[in-house]
C-alpha positions in Angstrom: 92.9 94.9 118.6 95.8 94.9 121.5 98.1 97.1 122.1 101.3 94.9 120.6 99.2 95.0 117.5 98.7 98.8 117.6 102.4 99.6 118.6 103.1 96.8 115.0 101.9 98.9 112.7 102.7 102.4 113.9 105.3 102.5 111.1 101.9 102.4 108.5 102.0 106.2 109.1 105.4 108.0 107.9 103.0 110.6 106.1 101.6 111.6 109.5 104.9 112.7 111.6 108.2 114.8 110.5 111.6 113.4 109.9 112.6 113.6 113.5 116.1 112.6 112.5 118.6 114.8 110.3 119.4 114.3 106.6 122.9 113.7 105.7 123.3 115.4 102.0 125.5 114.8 99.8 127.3 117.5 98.6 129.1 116.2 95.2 127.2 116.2 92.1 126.3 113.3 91.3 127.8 111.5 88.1 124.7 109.1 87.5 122.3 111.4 86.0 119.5 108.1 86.7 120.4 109.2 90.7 118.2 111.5 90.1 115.7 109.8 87.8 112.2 108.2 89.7 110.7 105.2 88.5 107.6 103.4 90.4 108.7 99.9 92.4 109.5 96.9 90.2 111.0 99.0 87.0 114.9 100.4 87.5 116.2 103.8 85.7 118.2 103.0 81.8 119.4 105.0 79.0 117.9 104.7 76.0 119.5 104.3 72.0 119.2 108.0 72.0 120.8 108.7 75.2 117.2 109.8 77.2 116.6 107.9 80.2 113.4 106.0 80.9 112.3 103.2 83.1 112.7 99.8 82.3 111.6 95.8 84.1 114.0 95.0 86.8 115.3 91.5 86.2 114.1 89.7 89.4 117.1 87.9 89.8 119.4 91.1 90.3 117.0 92.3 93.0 119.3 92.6 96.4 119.5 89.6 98.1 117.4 89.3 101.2 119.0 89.5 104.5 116.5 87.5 106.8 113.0 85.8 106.7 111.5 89.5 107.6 112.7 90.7 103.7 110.3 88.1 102.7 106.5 89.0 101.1 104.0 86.8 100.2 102.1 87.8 96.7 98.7 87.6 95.8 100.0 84.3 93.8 100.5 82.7 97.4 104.3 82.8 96.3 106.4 84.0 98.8 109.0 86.4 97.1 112.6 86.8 98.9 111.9 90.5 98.5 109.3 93.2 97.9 112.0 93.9 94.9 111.4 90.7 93.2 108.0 90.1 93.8 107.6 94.0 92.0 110.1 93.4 89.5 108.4 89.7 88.4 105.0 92.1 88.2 106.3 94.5 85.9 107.8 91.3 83.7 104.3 90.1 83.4 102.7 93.3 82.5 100.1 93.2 80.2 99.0 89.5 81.2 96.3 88.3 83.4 98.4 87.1 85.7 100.3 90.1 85.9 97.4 92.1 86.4 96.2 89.9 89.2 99.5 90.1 90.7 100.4 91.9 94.2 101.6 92.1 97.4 99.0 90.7 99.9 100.9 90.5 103.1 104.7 90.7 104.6 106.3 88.2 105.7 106.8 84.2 104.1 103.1 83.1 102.9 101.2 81.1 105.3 97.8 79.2 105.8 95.3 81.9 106.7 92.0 80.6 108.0 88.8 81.6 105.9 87.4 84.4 107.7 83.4 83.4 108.7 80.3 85.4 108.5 80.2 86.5 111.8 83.6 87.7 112.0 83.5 90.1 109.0 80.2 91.5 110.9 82.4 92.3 114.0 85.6 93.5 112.3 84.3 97.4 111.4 83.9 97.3 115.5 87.5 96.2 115.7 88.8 98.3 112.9 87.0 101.5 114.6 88.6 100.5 117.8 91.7 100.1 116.5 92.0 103.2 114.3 91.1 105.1 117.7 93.6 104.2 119.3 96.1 104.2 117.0 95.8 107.8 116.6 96.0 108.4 120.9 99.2 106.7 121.0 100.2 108.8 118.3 99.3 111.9 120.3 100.8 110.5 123.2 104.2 110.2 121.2 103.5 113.7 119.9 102.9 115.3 123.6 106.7 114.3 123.9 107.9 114.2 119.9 106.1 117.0 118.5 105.6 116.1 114.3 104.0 113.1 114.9 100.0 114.8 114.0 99.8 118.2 112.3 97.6 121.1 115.1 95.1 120.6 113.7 94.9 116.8 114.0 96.4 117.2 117.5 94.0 119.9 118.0 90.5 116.9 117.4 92.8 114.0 118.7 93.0 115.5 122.3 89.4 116.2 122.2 89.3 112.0 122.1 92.3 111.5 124.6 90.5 113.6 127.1 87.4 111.8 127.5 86.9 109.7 130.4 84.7 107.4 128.5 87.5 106.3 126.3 88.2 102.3 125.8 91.9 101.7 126.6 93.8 99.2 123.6 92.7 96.0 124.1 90.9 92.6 122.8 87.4 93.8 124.2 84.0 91.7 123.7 82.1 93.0 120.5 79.4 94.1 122.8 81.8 96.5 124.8 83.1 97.8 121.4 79.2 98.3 119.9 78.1 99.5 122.9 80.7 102.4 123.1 80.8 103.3 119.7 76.6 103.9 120.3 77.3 105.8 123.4 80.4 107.8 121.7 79.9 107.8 118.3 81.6 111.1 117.7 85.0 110.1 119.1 85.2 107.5 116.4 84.0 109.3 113.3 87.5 111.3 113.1 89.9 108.6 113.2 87.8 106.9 110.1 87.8 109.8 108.1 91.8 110.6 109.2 92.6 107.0 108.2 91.0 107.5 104.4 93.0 111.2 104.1 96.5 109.6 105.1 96.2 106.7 102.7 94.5 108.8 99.6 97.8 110.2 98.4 98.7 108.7 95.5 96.6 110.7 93.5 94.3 112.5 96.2 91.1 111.9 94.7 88.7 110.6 97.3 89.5 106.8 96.0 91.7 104.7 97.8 93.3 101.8 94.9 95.2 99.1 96.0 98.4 100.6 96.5 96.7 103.2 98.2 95.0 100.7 100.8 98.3 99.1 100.8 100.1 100.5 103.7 96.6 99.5 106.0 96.0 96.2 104.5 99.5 94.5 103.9 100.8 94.4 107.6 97.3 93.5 109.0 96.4 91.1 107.0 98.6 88.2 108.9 97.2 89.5 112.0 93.6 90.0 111.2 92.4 87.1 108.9 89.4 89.1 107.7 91.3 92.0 106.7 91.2 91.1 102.5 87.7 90.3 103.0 86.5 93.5 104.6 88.2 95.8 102.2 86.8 93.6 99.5 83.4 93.8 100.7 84.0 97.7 101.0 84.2 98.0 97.2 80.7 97.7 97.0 80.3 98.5 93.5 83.4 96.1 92.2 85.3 99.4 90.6 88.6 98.2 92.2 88.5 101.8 94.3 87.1 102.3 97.7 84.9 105.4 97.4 85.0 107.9 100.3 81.9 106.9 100.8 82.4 103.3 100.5 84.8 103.9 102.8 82.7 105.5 105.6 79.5 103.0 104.9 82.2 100.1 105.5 82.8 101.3 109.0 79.3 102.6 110.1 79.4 106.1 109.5 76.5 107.8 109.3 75.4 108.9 105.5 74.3 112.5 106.9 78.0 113.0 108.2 79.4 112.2 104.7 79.0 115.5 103.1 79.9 117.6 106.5 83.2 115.8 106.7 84.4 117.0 102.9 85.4 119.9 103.4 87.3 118.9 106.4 89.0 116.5 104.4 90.7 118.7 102.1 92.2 120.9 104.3 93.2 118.2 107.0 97.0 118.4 106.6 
């Protein structure tokens, strides 16, 4: 994957750097006591009969307007929604149907013919994924070295271990031969980003199964680059659960079985 693909979805990780920027608080208390109130996307804050708030369905319709053609989502439904609002409030509104069920965000932007993505190209795409991952994580220790709170010490601390080998493919749309041939050679350098991939998107709970929100933040934005992107994470629910197993996860892109357990520990202090 190139470099203007990489630099596209740096924004995927807001879990993995500080707030570089202040945070402007208000300092009146507030007279809306649902300011305060969470609900999850596509369901809005409302007082009940007896005065207790709860969440409620957004009416899709009262979703703020969009303001250009980059607002706009394309759903699982091959609809494409104005908004993320509306396609999430029309999902709550159908919940408890099939359809609703079936129902998500596949990709940003309006909805567009995507080419079926062949045999051989899903056999290639863990190379390209690995690749990518890589260096997605050097030019985030780059943009550390310079803006420290982009990677914690001790992800900056395995990172530059990576960034200081010589050996190291620079971003770039290299031949599937290059990219097997290096991730034979240097198998170790790409184990790490892998395994840091699966801990920044197993959040929401953190319980060593990535859902579909969870995978959402990876798959959404690459999915109108990459054409194989739906397939591959698919194909990496091996068992049809709809959750991608840490080790699903790690068999998807090559990682050796024997590594699994070493890594789990790791993963549970990596923050």
């Amino acid at each position: 994957m190139n470099p203007v693909q990489i630099r596209a979805t740096m924004d995927l990780y807001p879990s993995s750097r500080a707030t570089l920027a202040g945070v402007t608080h208000d300092l009146e208390a507030s007279a809306d006591p649902c300011d305060s109130f969470r609900c999850k996307r596509g369901k809005t804050c409302k007082l009940n009969e007896d005065n207790k708030l709860g969440c409620v369905c957004q009416v899709p319709s009262e979703c703020p307007a969009s303001l250009n053609e980059l607002d706009h989502v394309c759903g699982t439904d091959n609809k494409t929604y104005d908004t993320s609002c509306e396609l999430f409030a029309t999902k709550c509104n159908l919940e408890g149907s099939k359809k609703g069920h079936r129902l998500h965000l596949d990709y940003t932007g309006p909805c567009k013919l995507i080419p079926p993505c062949q045999d051989t190209e899903l056999i290639q795409f863990p190379l390209r994924m690995r690749d990518w991952l890589k260096n997605v994580l050097l030019q985030l220790y780059e943009h550390d070295t310079t803006s420290p709170g982009f990677l914690t010490s001790k992800q900056r601390f395995r990172v530059k271990k990576i960034f200081e080998s010589e050996r190291r493919l620079h971003a770039g749309d290299h031949p599937v031969e290059l990219l097997e041939q290096d991730f034979e050679k240097n198998y170790n350098m790409y184990i790490y980003p892998v395994h840091w991939q699966f801990a920044q998107l197993d959040q929401h709970p953190s319980d060593r199964q990535l859902s579909h929100s969870e995978l959402a933040p990876l798959r959404v934005p690459l999915v109108p680059m990459e054409h194989c992107t739906s397939l591959f994470f698919q194909e990496c629910d091996s068992d049809k659960d709809k959750q991608v197993s840490f080790k699903e996860w790690t068999s998807c892109f090559g990682i050796k079985e024997g590594l699994i357990n070493k890594m789990t520990n790791y993963m549970k202090f990596q923050t």
